[in-house]
C-alpha positions as CSV (number, residue, x, y, z in Angstrom):
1,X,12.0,-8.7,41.8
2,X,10.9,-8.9,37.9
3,X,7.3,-8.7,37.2
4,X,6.3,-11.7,35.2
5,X,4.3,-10.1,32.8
6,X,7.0,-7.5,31.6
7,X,10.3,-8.7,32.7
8,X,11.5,-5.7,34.1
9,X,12.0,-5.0,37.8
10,X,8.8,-4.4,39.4
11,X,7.9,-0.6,40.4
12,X,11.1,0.3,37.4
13,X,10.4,2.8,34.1
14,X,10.7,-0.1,32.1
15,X,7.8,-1.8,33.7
16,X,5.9,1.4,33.4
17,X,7.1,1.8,30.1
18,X,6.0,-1.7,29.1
19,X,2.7,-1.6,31.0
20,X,1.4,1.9,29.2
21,X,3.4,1.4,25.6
22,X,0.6,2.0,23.2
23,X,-0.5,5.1,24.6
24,X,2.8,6.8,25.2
25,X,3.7,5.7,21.6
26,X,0.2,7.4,20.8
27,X,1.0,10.6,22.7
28,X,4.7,10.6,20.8
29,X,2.8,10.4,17.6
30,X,0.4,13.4,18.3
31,X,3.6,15.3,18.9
32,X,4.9,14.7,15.9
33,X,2.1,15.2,13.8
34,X,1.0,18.5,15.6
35,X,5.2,19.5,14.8
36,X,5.9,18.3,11.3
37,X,3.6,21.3,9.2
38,X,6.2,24.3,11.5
39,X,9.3,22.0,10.2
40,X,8.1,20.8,6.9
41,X,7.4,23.0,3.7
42,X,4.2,22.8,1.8
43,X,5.7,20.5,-1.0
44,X,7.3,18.4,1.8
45,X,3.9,18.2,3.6
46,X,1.9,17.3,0.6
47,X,4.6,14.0,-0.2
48,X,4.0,13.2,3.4
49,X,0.1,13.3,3.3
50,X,0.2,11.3,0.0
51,X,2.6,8.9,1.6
52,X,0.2,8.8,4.6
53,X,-3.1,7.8,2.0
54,X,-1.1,4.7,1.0
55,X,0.4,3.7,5.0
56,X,-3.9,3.4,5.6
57,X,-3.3,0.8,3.1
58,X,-0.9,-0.8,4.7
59,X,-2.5,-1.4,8.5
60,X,-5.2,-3.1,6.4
61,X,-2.7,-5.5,4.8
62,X,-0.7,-5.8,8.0
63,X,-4.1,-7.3,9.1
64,X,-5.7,-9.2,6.9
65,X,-1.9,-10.9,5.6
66,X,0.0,-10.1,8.8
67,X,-2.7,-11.7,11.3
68,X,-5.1,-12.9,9.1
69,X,-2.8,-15.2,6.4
70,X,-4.8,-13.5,3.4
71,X,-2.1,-12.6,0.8
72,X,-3.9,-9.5,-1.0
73,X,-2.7,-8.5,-3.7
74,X,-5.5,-6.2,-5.1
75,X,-6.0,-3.4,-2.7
76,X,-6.1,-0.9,-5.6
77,X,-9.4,-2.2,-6.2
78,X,-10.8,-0.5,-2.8
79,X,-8.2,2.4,-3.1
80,X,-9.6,3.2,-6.3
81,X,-13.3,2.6,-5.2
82,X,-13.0,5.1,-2.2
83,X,-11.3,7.0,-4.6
84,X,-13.6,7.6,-6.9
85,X,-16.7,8.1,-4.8
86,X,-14.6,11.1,-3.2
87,X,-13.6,12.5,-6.8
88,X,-17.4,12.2,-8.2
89,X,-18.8,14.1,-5.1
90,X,-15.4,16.6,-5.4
91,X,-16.3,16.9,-9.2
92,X,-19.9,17.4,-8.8
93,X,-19.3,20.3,-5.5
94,X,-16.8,21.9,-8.0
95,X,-19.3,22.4,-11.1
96,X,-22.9,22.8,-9.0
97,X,-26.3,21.9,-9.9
98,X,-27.6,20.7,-13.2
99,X,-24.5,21.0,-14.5
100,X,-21.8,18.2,-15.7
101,X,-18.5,17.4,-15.8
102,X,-16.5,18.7,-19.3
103,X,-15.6,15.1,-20.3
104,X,-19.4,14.1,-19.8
105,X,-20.2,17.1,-22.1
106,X,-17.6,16.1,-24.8
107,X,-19.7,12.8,-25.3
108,X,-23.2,14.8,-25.7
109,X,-24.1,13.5,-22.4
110,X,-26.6,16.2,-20.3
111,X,-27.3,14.9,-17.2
112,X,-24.6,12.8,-14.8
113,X,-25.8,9.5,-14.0
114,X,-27.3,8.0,-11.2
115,X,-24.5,6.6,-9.2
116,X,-23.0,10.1,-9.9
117,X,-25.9,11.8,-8.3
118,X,-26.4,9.5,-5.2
119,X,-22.9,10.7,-4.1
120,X,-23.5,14.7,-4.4
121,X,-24.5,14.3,-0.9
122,X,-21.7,14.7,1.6
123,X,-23.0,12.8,4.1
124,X,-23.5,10.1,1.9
125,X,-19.6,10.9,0.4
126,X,-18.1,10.2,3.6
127,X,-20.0,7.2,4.4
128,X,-19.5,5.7,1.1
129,X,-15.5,6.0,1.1
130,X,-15.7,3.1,3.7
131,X,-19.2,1.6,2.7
132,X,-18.8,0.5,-1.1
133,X,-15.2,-1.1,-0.4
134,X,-16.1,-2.9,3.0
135,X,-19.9,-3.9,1.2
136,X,-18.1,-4.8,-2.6
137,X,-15.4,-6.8,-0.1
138,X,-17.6,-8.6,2.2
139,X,-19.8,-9.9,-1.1
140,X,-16.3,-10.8,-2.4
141,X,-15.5,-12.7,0.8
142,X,-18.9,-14.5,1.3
143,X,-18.3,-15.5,-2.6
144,X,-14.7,-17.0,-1.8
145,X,-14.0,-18.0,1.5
146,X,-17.7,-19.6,1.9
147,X,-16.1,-22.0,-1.1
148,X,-12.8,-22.8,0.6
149,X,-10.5,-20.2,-1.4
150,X,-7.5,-19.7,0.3
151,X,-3.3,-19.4,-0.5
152,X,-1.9,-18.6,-3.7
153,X,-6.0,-19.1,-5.7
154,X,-6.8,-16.3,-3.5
155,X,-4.1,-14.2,-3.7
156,X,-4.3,-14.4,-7.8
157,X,-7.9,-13.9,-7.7
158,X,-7.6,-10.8,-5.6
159,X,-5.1,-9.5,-8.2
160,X,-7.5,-10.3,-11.3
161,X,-10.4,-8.1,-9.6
162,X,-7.8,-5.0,-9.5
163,X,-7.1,-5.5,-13.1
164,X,-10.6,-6.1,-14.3
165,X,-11.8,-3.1,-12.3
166,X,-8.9,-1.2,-13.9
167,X,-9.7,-2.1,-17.5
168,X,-13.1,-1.1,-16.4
169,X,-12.9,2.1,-15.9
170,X,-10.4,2.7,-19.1
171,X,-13.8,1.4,-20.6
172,X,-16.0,3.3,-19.3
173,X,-14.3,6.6,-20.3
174,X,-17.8,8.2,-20.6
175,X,-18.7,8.3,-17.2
176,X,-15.5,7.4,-15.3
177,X,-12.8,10.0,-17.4
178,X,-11.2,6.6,-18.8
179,X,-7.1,6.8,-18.5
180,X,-7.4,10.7,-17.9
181,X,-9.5,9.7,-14.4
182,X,-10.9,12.6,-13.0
183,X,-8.8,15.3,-11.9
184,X,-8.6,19.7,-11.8
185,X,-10.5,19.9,-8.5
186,X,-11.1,23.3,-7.1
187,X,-12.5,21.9,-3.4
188,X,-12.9,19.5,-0.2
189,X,-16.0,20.3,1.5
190,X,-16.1,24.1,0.8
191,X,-12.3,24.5,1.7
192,X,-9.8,25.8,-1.3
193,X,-7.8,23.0,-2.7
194,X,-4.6,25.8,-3.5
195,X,-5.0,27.7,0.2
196,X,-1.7,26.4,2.2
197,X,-3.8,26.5,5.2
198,X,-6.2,24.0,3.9
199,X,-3.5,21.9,2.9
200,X,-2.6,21.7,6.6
201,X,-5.3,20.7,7.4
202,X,-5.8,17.7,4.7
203,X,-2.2,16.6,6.2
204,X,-3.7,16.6,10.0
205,X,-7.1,14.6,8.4
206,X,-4.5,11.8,7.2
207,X,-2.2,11.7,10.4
208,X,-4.7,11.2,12.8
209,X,-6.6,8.8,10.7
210,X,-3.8,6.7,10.1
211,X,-3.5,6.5,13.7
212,X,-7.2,5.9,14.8
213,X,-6.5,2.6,12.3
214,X,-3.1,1.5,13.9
215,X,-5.4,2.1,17.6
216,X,-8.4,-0.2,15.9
217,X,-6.0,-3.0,14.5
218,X,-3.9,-2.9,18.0
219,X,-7.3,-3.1,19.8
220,X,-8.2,-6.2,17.6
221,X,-5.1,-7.9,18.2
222,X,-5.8,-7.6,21.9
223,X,-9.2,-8.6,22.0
224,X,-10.6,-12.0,21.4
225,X,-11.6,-11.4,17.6
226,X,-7.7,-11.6,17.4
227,X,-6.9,-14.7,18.5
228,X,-9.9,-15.9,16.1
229,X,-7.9,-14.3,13.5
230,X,-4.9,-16.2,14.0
231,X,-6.8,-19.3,14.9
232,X,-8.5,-19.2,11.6
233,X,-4.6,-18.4,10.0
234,X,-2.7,-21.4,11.5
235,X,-5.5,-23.7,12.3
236,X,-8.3,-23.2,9.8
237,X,-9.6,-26.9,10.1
238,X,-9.6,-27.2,14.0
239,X,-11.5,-23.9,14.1
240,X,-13.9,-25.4,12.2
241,X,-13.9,-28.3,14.4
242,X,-14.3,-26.4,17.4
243,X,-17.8,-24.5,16.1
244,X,-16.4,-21.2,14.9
245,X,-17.1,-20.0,11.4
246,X,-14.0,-19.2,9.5
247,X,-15.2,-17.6,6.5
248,X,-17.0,-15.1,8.5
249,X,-13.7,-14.4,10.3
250,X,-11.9,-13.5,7.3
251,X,-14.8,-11.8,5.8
252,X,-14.6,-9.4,8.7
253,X,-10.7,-9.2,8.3
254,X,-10.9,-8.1,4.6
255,X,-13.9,-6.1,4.9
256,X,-12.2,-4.1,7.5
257,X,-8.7,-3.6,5.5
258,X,-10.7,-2.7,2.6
259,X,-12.1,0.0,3.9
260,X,-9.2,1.1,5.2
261,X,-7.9,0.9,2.0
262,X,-11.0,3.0,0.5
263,X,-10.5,5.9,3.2
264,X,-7.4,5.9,2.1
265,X,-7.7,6.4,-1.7
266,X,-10.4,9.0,-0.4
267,X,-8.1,11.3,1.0
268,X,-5.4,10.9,-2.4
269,X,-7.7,12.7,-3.9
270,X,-7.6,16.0,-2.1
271,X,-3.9,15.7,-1.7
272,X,-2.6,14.4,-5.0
273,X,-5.6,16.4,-7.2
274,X,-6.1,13.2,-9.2
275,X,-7.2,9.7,-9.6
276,X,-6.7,7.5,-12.6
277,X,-6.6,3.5,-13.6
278,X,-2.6,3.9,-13.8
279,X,-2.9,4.9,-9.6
280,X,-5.3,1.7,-8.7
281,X,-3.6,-1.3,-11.1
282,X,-1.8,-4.4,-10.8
283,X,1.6,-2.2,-10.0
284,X,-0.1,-0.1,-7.8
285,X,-1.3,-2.7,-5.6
286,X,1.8,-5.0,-5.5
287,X,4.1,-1.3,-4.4
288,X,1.4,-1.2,-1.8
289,X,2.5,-4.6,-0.4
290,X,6.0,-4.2,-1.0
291,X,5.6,-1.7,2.3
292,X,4.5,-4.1,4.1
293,X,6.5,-6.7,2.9
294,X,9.4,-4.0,3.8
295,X,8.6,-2.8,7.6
296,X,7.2,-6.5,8.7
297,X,3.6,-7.7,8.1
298,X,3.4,-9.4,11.4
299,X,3.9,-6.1,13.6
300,X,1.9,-3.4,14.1
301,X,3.7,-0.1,12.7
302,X,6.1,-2.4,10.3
303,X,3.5,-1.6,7.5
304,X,3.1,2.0,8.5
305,X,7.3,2.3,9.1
306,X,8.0,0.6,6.0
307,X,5.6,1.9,3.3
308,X,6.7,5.7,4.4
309,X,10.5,4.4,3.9
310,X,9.3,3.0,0.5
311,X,7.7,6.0,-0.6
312,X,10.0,8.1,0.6
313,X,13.0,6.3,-1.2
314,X,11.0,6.5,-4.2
315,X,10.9,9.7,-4.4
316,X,14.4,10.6,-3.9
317,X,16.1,7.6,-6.4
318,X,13.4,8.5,-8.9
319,X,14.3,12.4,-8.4
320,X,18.7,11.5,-8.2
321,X,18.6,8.4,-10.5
322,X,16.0,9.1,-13.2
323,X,17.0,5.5,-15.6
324,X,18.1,3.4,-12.5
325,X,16.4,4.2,-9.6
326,X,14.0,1.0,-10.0
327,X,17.0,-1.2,-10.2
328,X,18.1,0.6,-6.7
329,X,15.0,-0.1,-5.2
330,X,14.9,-3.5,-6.2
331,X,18.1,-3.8,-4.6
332,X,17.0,-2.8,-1.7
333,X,13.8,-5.2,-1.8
334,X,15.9,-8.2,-2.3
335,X,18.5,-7.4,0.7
336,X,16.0,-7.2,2.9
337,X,13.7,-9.9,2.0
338,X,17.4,-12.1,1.8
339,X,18.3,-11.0,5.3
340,X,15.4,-9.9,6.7
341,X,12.4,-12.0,5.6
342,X,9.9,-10.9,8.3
343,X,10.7,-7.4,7.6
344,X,12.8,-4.3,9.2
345,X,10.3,-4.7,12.1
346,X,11.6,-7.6,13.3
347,X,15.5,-6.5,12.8
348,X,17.2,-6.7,16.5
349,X,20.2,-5.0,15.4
350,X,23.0,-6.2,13.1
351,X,24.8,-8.4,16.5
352,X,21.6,-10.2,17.3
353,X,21.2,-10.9,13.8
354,X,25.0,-12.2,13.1
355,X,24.5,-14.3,17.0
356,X,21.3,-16.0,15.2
357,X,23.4,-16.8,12.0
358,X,26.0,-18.1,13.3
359,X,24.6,-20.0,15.8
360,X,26.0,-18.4,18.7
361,X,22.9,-17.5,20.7
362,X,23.3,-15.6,23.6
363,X,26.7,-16.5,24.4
364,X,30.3,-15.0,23.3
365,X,33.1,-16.5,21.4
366,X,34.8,-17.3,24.4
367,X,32.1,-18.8,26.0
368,X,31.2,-20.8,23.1
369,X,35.1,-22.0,22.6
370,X,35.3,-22.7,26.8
371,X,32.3,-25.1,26.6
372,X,33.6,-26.9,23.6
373,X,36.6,-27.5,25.5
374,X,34.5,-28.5,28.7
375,X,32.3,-30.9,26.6
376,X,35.3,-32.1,25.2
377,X,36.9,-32.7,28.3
378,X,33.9,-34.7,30.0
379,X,34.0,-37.1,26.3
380,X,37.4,-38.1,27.2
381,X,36.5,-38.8,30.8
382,X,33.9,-40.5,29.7
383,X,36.0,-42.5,27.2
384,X,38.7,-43.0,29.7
385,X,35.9,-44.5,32.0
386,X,34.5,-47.1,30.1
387,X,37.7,-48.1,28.5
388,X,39.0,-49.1,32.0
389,X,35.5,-50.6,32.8
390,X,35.2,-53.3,30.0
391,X,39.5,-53.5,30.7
392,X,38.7,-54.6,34.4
C-alpha cells in the first residue's frame, strides 16, 4: 500500500527517504564539507571558499526571485556593503590604535572617520555584515514596494543602486581606497591570513554558513511566511484583498537575501584578500544571477548547484581559453536557458525531457502508434454506424 503523502510503499526506504530528506541531505553535506580540506589542496580550497561567498548570494536570490517574483539584479550592492564593513574593521585590526590606513595618509588625512571607527569593534563587525545590508534593504523596500514597484521598474531600479553605489565608492577614493578598494590584510579576528590552517578554517566558516542559509530558506518555504511569499508572487491583488500586507512581505524577502548577500561579501574578504568597485558592479551582480538562472531559481540548492558549476567553469575556460572562454560560457548560458528554462534543477534526464517535447508523455512509441490505430478504428466504426443509421 502507497502512502499518500510520499508515493512510495508505506514502511519502504523510499518513504523513509522521502519522509526525513532535508536532514539526511544535511548530514551528506557535513560529510562533505568535513572531507573536501584532506582531498583538496590549499589553492583548490581557497577557489571553493570564494565560490562558496557568492552561492550565499545565490539562496538569497533563489528567495526573493525564486519564491518571492522579485527579479534582483543589484546584489552587489549588499555584497559590497558587508564587504566593506568586514575590510574597514580587517584594515583597522591590522594597523592598531591611532593609527590609519596608508591611502588615508597619502591624502594628509590623520584620523579615520567616524563610520570607520564605529566598526573597530568586532562585535559590532559581525553584526554589521548582516545589519547595514538587511537595514539599507528594508528602507529600500518600504521606499518601493510601499509605492507599487514591481517587474521589470524594479528589477532596473535595483540595478541603478549597484551602479550608483559603485561610482560611489570610485568617488570617494579618500576614505573608501577608490578602484584600488581596500586590500593587503594581515588578519581575521587575531588568526594569520597566510597560516594554511587558518585558511581551513575560513573554508569551514563558509560551508556551514552556506548551509545554515539553505536550512532557513527551506524552513521558510515550509512554514506559513512561505505560502505568503508565493501568495504575494502570483496573487499580489487578492492578498491585498484578503487583509495581508504585501509590501511588508517582500520587504522581509529582500531584507533577508540581502543580508545573505552581505555575509557573504563578508567572508570574500578573508578569502580573496580584497574588495574593490570592479567585485560589487553591474557585471558582478548580473554573474551572480546567471547561477541562479543556471541551477533553477524555483528549487532550493539549484542556486547553490548552479553558481558553484558557474564559477567553477569560469575558472577553468578563463584558465584553458584565455580570448574565448566568455564566448564558451555564453554558450553554455544560452543552451540551457533554450532547453532548460527553469534551470538544471528542474532537468529529469535527457528521456523525460525528449517524452515532454515530443509529446509522448508517459507512454512508448508503440503505445502511442497502438492507440492511434485504436482511435482510428473506433472513427470508422463510428462512421460506419451513422452512415447505416441516416441509410435505414
Amino acid at each position: 500500500m502507497a502512502s499518500k503523502t510520499t508515493g512510495f510503499p508505506t514502511g519502504s526506504a523510499g518513504e523513509f527517504y522521502a519522509k526525513y530528506k532535508p536532514w539526511i541531505g544535511t548530514a551528506i553535506a557535513v560529510v562533505l564539507i568535513l572531507v573536501a580540506p584532506s582531498v583538496m589542496s590549499v589553492y583548490n580550497l581557497g577557489l571553493l571558499s570564494k565560490y562558496l561567498c557568492y552561492a550565499m548570494v545565490a539562496v538569497g536570490i533563489g528567495l526573493a526571485w525564486g519564491q518571492g517574483g522579485m527579479l534582483t539584479l543589484g546584489q552587489g550592492l549588499f555584497f559590497g556593503l558587508g564587504a566593506y564593513v568586514m575590510a574597514i574593521h580587517m584594515k583597522l585590526a591590522d594597523i592598531g590604535p591611532g593609527q590609519v590606513p596608508d591611502f588615508m595618509a597619502q591624502y594628509g588625512i590623520t584620523s579615520v572617520p567616524g563610520f570607520w571607527e564605529l566598526f573597530r569593534n568586532p562585535v559590532i563587525a559581525v553584526i554589521g555584515v548582516a545589519a547595514v545590508p538587511g537595514a539599507i534593504a528594508a528602507l529600500l523596500g518600504l521606499a518601493v514596494f510601499g509605492r507599487g514597484v514591481r517587474g521589470a521598474y524594479f528589477a532596473i531600479l535595483s540595478q541603478a543602486l549597484v551602479a550608483a553605489f559603485s561610482v560611489l565608492l570610485i568617488g570617494q577614493s579618500k576614505t573608501t581606497g577608490g578602484t584600488n578598494g581596500l586590500n593587503d590584510f594581515k588578519g581575521f579576528f587575531g588568526y594569520d591570513l597566510t597560516d594554511d590552517a587558518n585558511k581551513q578554517m575560513i573554508f569551514y566558516i563558509c560551508a556551514f554558513l552556506t548551509l545554515a542559509m539553505v536550512l532557513i530558506v527551506w524552513w521558510i518555504r515550509r512554514s506559513f511566511m512561505g505560502d505568503l511569499i508565493i501568495g504575494v508572487r502570483d496573487q499580489e491583488n487578492r492578498m491585498k484583498f484578503l487583509g495581508y500586507n504585501p509590501a511588508s512581505i517582500k520587504v522581509f524577502a529582500f531584507s533577508l537575501a540581502a543580508m545573505f548577500a552581505g555575509i557573504g561579501g563578508a567572508m570574500f574578504v578573508p578569502v580573496v584578500g580584497i574588495i574593490s568597485p570592479s567585485d560589487i558592479g553591474v557585471t558582478p551582480s548580473i554573474l551572480m544571477l546567471a547561477g541562479v538562472v543556471i541551477g533553477g531559481r524555483t528549487t532550493l540548492l539549484g542556486p547553490v548547484v548552479g553558481t558553484l558549476l558557474v564559477r567553477f567553469a569560469e575558472t577553468q575556460l578563463s584558465e584553458a581559453y584565455p580570448s574565448a572562454w566568455t564566448y564558451i560560457e555564453g554558450l553554455i548560458f544560452i543552451l540551457v536557458i533554450a532547453f532548460v528554462p527553469m534551470g538544471l534543477g528542474q532537468f529529469k534526464g535527457l528521456w523525460p525531457w525528449l517524452k515532454d517535447k515530443l509529446g509522448l508523455g508517459g507512454k512508448s512509441v508503440g503505445a502511442v502508434a497502438a492507440a492511434a490505430a485504436a482511435a482510428d478504428g473506433d472513427a470508422a466504426k463510428g462512421a460506419a454506424g451513422t452512415a447505416a443509421k441516416a441509410t435505414a
